[in-house]
KEKE-3310 file (N, C-alpha, C; in steps of 0.2 Angstrom, whole numbers, plus 5000, padded with zeros to 4 digits):
npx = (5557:5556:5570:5571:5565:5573:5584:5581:5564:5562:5562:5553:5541:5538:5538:5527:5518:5518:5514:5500:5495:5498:5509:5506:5498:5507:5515:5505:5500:5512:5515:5503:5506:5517:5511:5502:5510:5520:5508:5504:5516:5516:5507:5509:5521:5514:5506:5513:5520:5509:5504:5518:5518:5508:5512:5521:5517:5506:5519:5523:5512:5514:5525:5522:5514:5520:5531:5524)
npy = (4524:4528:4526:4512:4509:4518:4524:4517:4512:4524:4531:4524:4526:4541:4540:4534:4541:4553:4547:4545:4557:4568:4581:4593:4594:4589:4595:4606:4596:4593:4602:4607:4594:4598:4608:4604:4597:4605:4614:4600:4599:4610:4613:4600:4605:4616:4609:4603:4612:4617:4606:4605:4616:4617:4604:4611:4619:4613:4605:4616:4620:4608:4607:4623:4620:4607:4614:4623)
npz = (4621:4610:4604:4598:4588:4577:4565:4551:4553:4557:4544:4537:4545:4542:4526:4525:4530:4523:4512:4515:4519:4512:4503:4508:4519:4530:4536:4541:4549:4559:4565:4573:4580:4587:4595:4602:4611:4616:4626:4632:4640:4646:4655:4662:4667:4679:4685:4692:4700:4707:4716:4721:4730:4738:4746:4753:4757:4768:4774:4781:4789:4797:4805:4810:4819:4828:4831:4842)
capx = (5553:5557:5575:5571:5563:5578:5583:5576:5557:5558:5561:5548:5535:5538:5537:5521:5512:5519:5506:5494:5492:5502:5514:5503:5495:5512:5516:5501:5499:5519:5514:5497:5506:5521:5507:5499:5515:5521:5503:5505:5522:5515:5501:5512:5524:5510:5502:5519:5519:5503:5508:5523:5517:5503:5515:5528:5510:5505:5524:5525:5507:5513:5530:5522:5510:5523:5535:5520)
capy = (4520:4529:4526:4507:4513:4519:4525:4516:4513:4533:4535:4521:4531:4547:4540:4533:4547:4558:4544:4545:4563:4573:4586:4598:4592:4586:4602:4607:4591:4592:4610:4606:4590:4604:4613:4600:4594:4610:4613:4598:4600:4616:4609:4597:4609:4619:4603:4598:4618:4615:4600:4607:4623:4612:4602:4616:4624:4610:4604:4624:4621:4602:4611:4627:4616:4605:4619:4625)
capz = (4616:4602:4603:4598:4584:4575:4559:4545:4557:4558:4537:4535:4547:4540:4520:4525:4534:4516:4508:4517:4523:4507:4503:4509:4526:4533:4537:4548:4556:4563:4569:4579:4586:4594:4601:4609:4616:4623:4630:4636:4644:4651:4657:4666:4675:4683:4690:4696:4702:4712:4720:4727:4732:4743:4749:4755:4765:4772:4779:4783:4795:4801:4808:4814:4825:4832:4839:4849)
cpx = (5555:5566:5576:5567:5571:5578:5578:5569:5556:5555:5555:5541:5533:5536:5528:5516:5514:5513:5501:5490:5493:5506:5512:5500:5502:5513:5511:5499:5506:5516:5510:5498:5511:5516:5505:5504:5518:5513:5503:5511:5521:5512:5503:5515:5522:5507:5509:5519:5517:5503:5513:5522:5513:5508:5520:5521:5507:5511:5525:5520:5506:5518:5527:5516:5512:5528:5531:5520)
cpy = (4522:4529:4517:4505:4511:4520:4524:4515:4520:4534:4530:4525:4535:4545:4535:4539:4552:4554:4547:4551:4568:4576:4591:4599:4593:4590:4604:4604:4591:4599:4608:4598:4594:4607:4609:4598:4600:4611:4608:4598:4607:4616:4603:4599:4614:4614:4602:4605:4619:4613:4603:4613:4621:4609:4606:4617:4619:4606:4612:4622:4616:4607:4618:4623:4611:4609:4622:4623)
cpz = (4609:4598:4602:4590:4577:4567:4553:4548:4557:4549:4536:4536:4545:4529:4521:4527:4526:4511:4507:4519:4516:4510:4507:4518:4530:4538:4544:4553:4560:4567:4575:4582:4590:4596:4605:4614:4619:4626:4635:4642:4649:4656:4667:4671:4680:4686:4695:4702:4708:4718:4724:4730:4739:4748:4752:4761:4768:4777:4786:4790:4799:4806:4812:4821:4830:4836:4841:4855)
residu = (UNK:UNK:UNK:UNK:UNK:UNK:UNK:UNK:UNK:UNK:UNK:UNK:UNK:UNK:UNK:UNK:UNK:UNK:UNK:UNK:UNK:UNK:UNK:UNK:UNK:UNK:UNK:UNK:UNK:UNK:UNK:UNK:UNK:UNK:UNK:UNK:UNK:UNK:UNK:UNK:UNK:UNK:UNK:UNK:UNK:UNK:UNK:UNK:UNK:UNK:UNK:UNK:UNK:UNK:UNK:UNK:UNK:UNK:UNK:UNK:UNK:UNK:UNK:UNK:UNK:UNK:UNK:UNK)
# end
């Protein structure tokens, strides 16, 4: 997505949001959108985590129930 975007669309985005938000702001809103996205990124590889962990214990109790 954001590879369609490109150059001048990033400097356009970025001199807008300097408008609209300030010098000052800019700063804090770039910070508490990286937290959210590591959060969310964290977020996501303990769900995936989960997921696979489940999946391992219930292959592990298909398997010890068929070599009986």
């Amino acid at each position: 997505m954001l590879s369609s975007i490109g150059i001048p669309g990033l400097i356009l985005i970025l001199t807008i949001a300097l408008v609209i938000f300030g010098p000052k702001k800019l700063p804090e809103i770039g910070k508490a959108a990286g937290q959210t996205l590591k959060e969310f990124k964290n977020s996501t590889k303990e769900l995936t985590s989960d997921v696979t962990d489940e999946f391992s214990e219930t292959k592990e109790i298909i398997d010890g129930k068929e070599s009986k």
